[in-house]
KEMI-860501 format. One line per field, with one value per residue: residue number from 1; y, x, z of N, C-alpha, C in turn; residue in one letter. Coordinates in nm, 2 decimals. Atoms other than C-alpha are relative to their C-alpha. Layout:
N
num NUM;...
n.py Y;...
n.px X;...
n.pz Z;...
ca.py Y;...
ca.px X;...
ca.pz Z;...
c.py Y;...
c.px X;...
c.pz Z;...
residuo A;...
END
This chain:
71
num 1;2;3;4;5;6;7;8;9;10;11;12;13;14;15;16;17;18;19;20;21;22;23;24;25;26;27;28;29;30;31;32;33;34;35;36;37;38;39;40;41;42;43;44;45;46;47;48;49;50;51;52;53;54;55;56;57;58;59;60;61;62;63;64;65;66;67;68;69;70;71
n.py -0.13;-0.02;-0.03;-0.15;0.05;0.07;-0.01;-0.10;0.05;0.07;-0.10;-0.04;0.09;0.00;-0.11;-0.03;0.09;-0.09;-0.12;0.10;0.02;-0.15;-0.09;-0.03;0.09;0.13;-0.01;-0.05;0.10;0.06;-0.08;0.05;0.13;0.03;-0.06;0.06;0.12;0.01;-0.06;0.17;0.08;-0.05;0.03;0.18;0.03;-0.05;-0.10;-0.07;0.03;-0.08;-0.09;-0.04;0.00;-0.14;-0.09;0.01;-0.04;-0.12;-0.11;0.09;0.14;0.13;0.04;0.11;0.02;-0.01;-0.06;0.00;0.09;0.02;0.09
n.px 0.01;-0.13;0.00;0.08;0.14;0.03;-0.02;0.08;0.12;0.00;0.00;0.13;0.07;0.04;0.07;0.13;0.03;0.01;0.14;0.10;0.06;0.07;0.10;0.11;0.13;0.04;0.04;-0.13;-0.03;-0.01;-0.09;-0.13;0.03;0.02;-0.14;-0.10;0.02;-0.09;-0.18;-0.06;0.01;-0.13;-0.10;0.01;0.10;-0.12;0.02;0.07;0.04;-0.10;0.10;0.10;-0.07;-0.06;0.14;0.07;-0.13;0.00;0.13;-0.03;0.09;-0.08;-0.09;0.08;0.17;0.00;0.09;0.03;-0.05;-0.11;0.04
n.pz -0.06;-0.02;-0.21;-0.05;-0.05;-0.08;-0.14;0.02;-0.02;-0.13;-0.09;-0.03;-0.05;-0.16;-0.02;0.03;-0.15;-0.12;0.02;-0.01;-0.15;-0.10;0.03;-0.08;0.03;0.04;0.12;0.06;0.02;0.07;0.11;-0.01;0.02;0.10;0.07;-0.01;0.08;0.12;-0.01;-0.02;0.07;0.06;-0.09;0.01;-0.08;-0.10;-0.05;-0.07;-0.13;-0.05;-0.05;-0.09;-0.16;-0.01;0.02;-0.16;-0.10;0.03;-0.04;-0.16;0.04;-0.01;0.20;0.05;0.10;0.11;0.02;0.10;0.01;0.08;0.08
ca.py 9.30;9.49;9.51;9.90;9.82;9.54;9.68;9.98;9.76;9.60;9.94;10.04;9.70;9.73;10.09;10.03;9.70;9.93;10.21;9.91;9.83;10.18;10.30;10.49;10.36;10.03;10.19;10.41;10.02;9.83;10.11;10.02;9.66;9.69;9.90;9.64;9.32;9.44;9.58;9.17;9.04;9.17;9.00;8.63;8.46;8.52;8.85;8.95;8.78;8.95;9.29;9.20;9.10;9.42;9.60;9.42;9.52;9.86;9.93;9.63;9.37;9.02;8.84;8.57;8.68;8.64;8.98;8.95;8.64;8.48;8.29
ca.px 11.63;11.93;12.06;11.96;11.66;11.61;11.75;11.51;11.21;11.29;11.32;11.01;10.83;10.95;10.82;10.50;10.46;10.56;10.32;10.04;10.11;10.08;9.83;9.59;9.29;9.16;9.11;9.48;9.63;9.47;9.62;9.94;9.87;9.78;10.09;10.31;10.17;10.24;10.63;10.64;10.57;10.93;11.07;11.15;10.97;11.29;11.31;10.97;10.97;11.33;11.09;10.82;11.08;11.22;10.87;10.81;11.12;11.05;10.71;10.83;10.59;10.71;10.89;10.60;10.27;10.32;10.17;10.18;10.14;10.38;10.31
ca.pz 8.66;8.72;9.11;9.17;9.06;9.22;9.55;9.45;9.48;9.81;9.95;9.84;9.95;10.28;10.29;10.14;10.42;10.71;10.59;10.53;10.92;11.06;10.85;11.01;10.85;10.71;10.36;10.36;10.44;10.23;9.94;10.08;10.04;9.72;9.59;9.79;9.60;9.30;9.40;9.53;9.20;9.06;9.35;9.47;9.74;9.98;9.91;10.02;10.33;10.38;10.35;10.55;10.84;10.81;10.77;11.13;11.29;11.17;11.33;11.66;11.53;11.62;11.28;11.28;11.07;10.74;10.59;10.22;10.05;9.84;9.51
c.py 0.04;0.02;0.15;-0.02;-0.10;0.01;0.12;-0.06;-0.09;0.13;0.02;-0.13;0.01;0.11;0.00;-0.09;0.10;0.06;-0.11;0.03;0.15;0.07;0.05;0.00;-0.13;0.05;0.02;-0.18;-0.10;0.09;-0.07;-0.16;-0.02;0.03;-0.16;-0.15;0.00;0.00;-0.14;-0.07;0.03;-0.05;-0.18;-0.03;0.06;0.16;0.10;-0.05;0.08;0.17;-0.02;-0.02;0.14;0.11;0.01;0.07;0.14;0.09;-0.12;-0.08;-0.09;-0.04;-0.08;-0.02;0.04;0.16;0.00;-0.13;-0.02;-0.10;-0.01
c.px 0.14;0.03;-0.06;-0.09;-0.09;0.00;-0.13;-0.13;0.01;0.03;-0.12;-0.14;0.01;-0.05;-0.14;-0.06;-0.02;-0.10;-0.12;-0.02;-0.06;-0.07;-0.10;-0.18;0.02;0.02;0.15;0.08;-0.01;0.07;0.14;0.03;0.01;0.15;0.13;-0.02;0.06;0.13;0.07;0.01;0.13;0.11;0.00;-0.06;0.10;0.01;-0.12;-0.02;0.12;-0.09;-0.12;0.05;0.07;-0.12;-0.04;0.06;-0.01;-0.11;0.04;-0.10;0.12;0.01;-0.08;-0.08;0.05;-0.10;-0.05;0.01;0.07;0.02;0.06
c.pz 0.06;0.18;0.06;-0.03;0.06;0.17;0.02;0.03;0.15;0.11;0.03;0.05;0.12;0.05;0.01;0.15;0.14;-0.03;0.02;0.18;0.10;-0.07;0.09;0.01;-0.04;-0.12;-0.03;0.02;-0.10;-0.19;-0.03;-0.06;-0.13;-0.11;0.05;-0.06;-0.15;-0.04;0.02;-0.14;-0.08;0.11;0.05;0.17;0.14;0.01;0.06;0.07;0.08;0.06;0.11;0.14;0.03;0.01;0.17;0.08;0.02;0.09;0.16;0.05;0.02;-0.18;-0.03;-0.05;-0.12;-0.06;-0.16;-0.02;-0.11;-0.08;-0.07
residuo X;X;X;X;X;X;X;X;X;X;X;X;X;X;X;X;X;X;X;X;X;X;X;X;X;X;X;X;X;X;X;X;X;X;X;X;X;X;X;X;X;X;X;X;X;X;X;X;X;X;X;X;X;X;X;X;X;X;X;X;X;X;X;X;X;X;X;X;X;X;X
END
């Protein structure tokens, strides 16, 4: 994968993450969830933990619950 899109997909993971956390339902979350599993699978185990620490930071969640998992 080329680096812009690579950095392209670690934007929108940590977007979709963040949105996940402050969704304002259960349903619009799990959407988010769903969109950001698949944005992880184009990415390496490091970099989606980089997003979800950044996802935390973003909404002022602690750095320590794993939110997506990572296979």
């Amino acid at each position: 994968m080329k680096t812009a899109d690579r950095e392209k997909d670690i934007e929108m993971l940590t977007l979709g993450l963040t949105l996940a956390i402050t969704a304002p339902t259960d349903e619009k979350a799990n959407e988010c969830i769903e969109m950001a599993e698949s944005i992880a699978q184009n990415l390496t185990a490091a970099e989606v933990a980089q997003c979800q620490r950044a996802a935390q930071r973003n909404t002022g969640l602690p750095e320590d619950p794993v939110l997506v998992p990572v296979n």
